[in-house]
C-alpha positions in Angstrom: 88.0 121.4 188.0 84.7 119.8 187.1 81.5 121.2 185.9 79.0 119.5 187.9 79.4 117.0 191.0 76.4 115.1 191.8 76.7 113.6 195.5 75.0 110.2 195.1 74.8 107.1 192.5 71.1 106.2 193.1 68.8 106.7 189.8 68.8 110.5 190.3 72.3 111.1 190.8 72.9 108.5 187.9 70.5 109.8 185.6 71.6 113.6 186.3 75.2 112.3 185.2 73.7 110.9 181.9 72.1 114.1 181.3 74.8 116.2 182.4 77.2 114.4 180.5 74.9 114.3 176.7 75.1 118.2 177.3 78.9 118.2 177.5 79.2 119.0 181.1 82.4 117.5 182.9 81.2 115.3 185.6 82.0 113.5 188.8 79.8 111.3 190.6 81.0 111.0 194.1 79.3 107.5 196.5 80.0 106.4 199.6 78.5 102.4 199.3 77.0 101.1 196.3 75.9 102.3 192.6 72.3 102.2 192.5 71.0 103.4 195.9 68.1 101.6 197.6 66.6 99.9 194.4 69.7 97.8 195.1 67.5 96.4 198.3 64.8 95.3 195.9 65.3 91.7 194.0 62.0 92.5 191.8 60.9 95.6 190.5 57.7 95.5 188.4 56.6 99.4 187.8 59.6 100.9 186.6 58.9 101.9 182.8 60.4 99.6 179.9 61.1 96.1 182.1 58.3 94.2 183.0 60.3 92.8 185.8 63.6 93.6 186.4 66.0 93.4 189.5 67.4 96.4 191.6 70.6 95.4 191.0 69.9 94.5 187.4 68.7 98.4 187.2 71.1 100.0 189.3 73.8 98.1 186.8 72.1 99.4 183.6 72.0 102.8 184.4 75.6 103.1 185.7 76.8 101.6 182.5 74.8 103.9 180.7 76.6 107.2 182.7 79.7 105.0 182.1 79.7 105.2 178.5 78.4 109.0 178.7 81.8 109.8 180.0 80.8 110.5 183.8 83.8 109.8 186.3 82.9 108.0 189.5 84.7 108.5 193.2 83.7 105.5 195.7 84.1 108.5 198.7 82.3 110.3 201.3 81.3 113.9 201.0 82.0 115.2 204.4 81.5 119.3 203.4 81.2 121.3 200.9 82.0 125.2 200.3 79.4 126.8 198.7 80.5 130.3 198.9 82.1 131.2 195.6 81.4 131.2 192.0 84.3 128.1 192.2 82.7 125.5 194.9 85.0 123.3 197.0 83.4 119.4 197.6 85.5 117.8 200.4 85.5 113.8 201.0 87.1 111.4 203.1 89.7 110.9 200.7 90.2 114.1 198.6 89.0 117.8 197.7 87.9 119.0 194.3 87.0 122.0 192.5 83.7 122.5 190.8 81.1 125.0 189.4 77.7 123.5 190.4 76.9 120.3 192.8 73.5 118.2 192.8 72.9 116.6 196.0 71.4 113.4 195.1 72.5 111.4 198.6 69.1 109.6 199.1 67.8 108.1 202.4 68.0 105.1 203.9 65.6 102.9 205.6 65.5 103.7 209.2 67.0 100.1 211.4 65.7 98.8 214.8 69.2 98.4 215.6 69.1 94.9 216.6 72.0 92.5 216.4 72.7 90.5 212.9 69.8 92.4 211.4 71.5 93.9 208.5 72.6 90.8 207.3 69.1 89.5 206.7 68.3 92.6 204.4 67.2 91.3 201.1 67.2 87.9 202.8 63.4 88.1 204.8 64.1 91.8 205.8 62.4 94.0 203.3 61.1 97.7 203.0 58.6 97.7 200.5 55.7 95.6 199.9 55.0 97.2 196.7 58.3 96.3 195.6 58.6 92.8 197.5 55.3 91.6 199.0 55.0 89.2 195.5 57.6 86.7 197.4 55.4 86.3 200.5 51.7 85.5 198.6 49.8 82.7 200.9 52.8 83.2 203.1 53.1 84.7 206.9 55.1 88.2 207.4 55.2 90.5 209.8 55.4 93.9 209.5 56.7 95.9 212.1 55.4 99.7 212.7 52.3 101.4 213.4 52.4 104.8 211.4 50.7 105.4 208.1 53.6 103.7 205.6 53.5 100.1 208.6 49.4 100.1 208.0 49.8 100.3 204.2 52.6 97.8 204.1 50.6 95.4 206.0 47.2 95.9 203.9 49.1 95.4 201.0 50.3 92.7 202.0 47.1 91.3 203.6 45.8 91.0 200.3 47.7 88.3 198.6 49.7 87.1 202.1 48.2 84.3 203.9 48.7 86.7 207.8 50.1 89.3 208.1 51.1 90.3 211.8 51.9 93.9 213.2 54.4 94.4 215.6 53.9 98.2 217.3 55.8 99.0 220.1 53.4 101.3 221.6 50.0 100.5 222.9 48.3 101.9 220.3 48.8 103.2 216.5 50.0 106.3 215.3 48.5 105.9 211.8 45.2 107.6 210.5 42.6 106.5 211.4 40.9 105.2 208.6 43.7 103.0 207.7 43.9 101.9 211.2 40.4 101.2 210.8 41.3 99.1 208.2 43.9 97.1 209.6 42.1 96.0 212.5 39.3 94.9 211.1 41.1 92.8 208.3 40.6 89.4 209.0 43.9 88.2 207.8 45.8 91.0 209.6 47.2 90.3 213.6 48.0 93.4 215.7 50.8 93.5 218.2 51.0 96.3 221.0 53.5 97.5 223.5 56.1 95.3 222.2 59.5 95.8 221.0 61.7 93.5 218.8 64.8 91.6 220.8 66.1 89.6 218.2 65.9 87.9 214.6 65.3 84.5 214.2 67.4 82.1 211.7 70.3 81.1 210.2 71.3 81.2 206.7 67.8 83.0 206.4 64.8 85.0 208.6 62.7 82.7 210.5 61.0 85.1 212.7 60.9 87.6 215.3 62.3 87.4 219.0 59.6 90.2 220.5 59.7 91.7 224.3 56.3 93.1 226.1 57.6 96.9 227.2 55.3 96.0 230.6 55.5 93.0 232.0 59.2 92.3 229.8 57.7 89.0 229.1 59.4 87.5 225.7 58.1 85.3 222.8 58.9 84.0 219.8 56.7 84.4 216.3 57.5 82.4 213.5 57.4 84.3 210.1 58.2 84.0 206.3 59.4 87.7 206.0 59.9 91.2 208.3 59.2 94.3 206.3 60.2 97.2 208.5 58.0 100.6 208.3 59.4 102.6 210.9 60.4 105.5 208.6 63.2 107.0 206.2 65.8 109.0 207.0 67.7 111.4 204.5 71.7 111.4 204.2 72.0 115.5 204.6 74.1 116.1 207.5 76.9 117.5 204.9 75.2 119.9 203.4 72.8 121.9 206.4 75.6 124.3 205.7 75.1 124.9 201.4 70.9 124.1 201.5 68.4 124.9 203.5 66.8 121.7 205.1 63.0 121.4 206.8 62.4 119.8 210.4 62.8 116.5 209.1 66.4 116.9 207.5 65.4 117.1 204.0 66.7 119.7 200.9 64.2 122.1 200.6 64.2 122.7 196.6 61.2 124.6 194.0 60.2 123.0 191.1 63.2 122.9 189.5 65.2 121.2 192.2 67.1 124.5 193.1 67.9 124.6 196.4 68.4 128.1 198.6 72.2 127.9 197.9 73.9 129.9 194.9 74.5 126.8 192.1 73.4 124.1 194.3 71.1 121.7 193.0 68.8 118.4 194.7 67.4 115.7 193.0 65.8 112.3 194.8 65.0 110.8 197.6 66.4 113.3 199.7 64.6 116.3 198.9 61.0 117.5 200.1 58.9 115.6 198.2 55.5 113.3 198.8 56.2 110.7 195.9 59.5 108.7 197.0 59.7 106.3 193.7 62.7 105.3 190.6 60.1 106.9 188.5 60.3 110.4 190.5 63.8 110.3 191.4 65.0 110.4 187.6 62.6 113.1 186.7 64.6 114.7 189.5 68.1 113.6 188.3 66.7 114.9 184.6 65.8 118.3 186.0 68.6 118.9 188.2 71.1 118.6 186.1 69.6 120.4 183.0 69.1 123.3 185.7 72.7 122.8 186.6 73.8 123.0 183.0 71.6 126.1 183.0 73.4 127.9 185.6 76.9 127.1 184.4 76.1 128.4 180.6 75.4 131.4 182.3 78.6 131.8 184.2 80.2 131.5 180.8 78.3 133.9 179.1 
């Protein structure tokens, strides 16, 4: 039986691990895909504290070295459900079951897709989700940005300042962004704006050449030639698990106070997946730091 479970390897579930661990807590850190969470995505990151520039995967590697060498066991599964309902919690993957006094949800989100054939194979290779994290690649270059909420008209006037255009792609006939940003956008020089259409198709081989795009009235089809796609239509948190342990909002996130406890008994959240306005590495190992110091917390005073 272990102490603490965290459900995640992204920075919060990592760094809860490290934390967890350095206060003697036995751990197991259970992932379904890959150590390091969407940071992984990102082949420069410039504002995480202490690397000038480092890459996702460069990070992501660091950190599970670091829980590594803490002592923290890792399980590449998928948590399917989780009992909640005793003082001795039950975690159930795709593979096995294990007992366990605490668990910190730390599944993260994901980048919402369009869907559209061959598309995840240009991620990280002209498909990106983050122009703070990415837009550095495109300067004096063309991209389009595809979206028309509040994160699609930030993305594109970030981008607009150091890209050479910057084109949005909205498949409605009008954007759903505030108004002072879509003030902004449209009366950016640099900046296109495409309404009503949807996206067919990528363009390119061994990398993105462009967009294959579809008019939603008349169905009339072109092509646009681009450097790079960043796509903003939205996140989506990995929760469907646990709507039975925590309490989640409209949206599907883990509703948690301060302290990342959640409304189940011994359940804790940290990252991405949580209610939360500031999404960030930065923010998501404060989270991993708190949960599982909160999580050490709780089981001390089981023991007592």
């Amino acid at each position: 039986m272990y102490d603490i479970i965290i459900v995640g390897g992204g920075p919060a579930g990592l760094t809860a691990a490290i934390y967890a661990r350095r206060a003697g807590k036995s751990v197991l850190v259970i992932e379904k895909e890959s150590f390091g969470g969407q940071m992984t995505f990102s082949p420069k990151i410039e504002n995480y504290p202490g690397f000038e520039s480092i890459s996702g995967n460069e990070l992501a590697a660091h950190m599970l070295d670091q829980a590594i060498a803490q002592g923290a066991e890792l399980a590449y599964e998928e948590v399917i459900d989780i009992d909640a309902g005793g003082e001795i919690k039950t975690v159930t993957t795709d593979c096995d079951s294990y007992e366990v006094l605490t668990v910190i949800i730390a599944a993260g989100v994901k980048h919402r897709l369009l869907g559209v054939e061959g598309e995840e194979d240009f991620i990280g290779n002209g498909i990106s989700f983050c122009a703070v994290c990415d837009g550095a690649f495109y300067q004096d270059k063309h991209v389009i940005v595809v979206g028309g909420g509040n994160s699609a008209l930030q993305e594109a006037l970030l981008l607009s300042e150091t890209s050479a255009k910057v084109t949005i792609v909205q498949n409605l006939d009008f954007l759903t962004g505030e108004q002072k940003l879509a003030e902004l956008a449209e009366n950016k020089d640099n900046i296109e704006i495409i309404y009503g259409c949807t996206v067919e198709a990528y363009l390119g081989g061994d990398s993105l050449t462009g967009l294959k795009i579809k008019e939603t009235k008349s169905g009339d089809i072109r092509e646009i030639n681009a450097d790079g796609v960043f796509l903003a239509i939205g996140l989506a948190p990995v929760n469907d698990a646990f709507k039975n342990v925590a309490a989640l909002d409209e949206r599907g996130y883990v509703v948690a106070d301060g302290n990342c406890r959640t409304s189940g008994d011994g359940v804790f959240v940290a990252g991405d997946c949580r209610v939360k306005k500031i999404r960030q590495i930065a923010t998501a190992v404060s989270d991993g730091a708190t949960a599982a110091l909160e999580a050490c917390s709780w089981i001390d005073s089981l023991k007592k």
